[in-house]
Structures are given as C-alpha cells and as structure tokens.
C-alpha positions as CSV (number, residue, x, y, z in Angstrom):
1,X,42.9,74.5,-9.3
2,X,43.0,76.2,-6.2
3,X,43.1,73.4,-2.9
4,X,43.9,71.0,-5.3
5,X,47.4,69.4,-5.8
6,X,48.9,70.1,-8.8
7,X,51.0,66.4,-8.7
8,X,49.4,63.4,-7.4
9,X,49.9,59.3,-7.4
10,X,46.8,57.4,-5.6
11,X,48.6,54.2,-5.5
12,X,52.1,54.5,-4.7
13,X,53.6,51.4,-1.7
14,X,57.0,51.6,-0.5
15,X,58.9,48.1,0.7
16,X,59.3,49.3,4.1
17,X,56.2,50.8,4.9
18,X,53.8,47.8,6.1
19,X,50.5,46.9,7.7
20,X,50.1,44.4,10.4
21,X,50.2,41.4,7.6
22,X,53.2,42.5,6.3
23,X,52.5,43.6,3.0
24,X,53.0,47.4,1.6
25,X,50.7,49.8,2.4
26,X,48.8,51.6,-0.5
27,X,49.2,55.4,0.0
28,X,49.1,58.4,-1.7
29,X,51.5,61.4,-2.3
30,X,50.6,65.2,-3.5
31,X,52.5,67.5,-4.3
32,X,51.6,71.8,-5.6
33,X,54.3,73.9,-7.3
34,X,54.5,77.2,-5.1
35,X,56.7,80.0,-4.4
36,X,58.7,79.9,-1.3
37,X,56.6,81.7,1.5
38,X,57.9,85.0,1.3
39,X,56.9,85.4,-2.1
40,X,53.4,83.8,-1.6
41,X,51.4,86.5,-3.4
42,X,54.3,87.7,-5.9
43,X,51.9,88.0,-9.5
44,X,55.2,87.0,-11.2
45,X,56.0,84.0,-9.2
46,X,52.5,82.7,-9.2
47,X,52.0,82.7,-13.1
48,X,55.1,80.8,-13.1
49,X,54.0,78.1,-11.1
50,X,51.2,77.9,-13.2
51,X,53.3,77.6,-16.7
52,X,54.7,75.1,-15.1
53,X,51.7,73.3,-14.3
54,X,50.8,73.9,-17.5
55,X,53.6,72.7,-19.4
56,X,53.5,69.3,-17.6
57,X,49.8,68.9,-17.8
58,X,50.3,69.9,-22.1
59,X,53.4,67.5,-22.6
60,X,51.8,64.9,-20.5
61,X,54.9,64.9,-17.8
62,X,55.5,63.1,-14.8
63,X,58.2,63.1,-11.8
64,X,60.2,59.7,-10.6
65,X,60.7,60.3,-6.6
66,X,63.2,57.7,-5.1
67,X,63.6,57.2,-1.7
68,X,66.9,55.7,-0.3
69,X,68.5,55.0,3.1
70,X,71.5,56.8,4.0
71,X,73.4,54.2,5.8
72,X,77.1,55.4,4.7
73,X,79.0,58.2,3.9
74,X,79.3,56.6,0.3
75,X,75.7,57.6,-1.6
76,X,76.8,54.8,-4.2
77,X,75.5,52.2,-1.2
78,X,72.5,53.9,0.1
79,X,69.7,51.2,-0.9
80,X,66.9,52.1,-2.3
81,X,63.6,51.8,-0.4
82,X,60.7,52.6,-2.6
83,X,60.3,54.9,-5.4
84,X,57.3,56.1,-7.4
85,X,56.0,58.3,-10.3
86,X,54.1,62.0,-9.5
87,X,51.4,62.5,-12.1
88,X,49.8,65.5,-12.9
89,X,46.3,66.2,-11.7
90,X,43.8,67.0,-14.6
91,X,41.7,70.4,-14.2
92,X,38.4,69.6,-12.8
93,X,35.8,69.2,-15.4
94,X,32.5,70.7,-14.2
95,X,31.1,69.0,-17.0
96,X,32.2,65.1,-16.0
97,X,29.9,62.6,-14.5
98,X,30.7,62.1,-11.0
99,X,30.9,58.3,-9.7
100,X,29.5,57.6,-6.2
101,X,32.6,58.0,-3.6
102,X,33.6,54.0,-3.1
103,X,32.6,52.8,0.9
104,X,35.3,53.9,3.4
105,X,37.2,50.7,4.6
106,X,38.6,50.0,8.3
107,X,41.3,48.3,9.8
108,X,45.3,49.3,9.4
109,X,46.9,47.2,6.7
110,X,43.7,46.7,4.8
111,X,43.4,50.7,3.0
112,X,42.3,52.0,6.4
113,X,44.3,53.9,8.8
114,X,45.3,56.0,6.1
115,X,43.4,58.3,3.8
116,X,43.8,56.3,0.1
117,X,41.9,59.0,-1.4
C-alpha cells in the first residue's frame, strides 16, 4: 500500500472549523503507521508497521481522535472541539470496478477549498 494511507476518514467536521455560511466543513484526515525517521528503512521496524496494519485491517479496528482546547491548567476543563473516528484503508483491489471520479466542486464552504477526496 505504498503512497497510500494506512488510516483514513473522508467525512470527518469539527465545530470550530467553518465555511463562510457557518456550517462545519467536511474534511478528511490520513494517517500511515511509520518508524520514526531514523529508522526509515530498518526491515524490522517496517514489518512491524505492517502487522500492525494488518491486525487492524483483520479485526476490523478503528482509532477515536479528540481534539480539545487547552484553556487552563486543569485538563478536566479543556472543552472539547471535535472528535472523529480513523478507519482503516482497505488494500486496493486490482480487480474492483472503478466508479467515475464525482465533478470537482468550487467555492469555500461548499466542499471546495479543500481537497474532500
């Protein structure tokens, strides 16, 4: 799955993130498991990252991400300002019928100005 990201969500909003009419924007998060930089072409490491993968793909997996605003020293205040699951990203199948890529959109807080993807 090489360029591809091993986590994604297509359709994630969070509250404070808006578009010129005020509602959330729809955008999309990836994420890959990697070793740190340094250990970029360790064998060991990268079959790792790869049973990983593969563990969360097998047991059908996913990964709550919260985001919250650290106004206080006191975490047990900090509100919370959007939060979304991470799925994971099914192997290409070379086999599957491709659907016709939907018409790019345009203007910011109607899907454009960002890539939806």
């Amino acid at each position: 799955m090489a360029g591809k990201p091993t986590f994604v969500n297509r359709t994630m909003q969070i509250e404070c993130i808006r578009g010129s009419d005020g509602q959330p924007l729809q955008l999309k998060a990836t994420s890959w498991v990697n070793p740190k930089k340094d250990d970029q072409y360790d064998q060991e490491k990268l079959a790792a990252c790869d049973k990983i993968r593969d563990l969360v793909l097998e047991h059908d997996l996913s990964f709550r991400i919260q985001f919250e605003h650290r106004n206080s020293e006191d975490y047990n205040t900090w509100p919370k300002i959007g939060a979304f699951n991470l799925f994971s990203n099914r192997p290409y199948d070379e086999n599957a019928v491709k659907a016709p890529a939907p018409a790019p959109t345009s203007g910011f807080g109607s899907g454009g100005g960002f890539n939806n993807g």
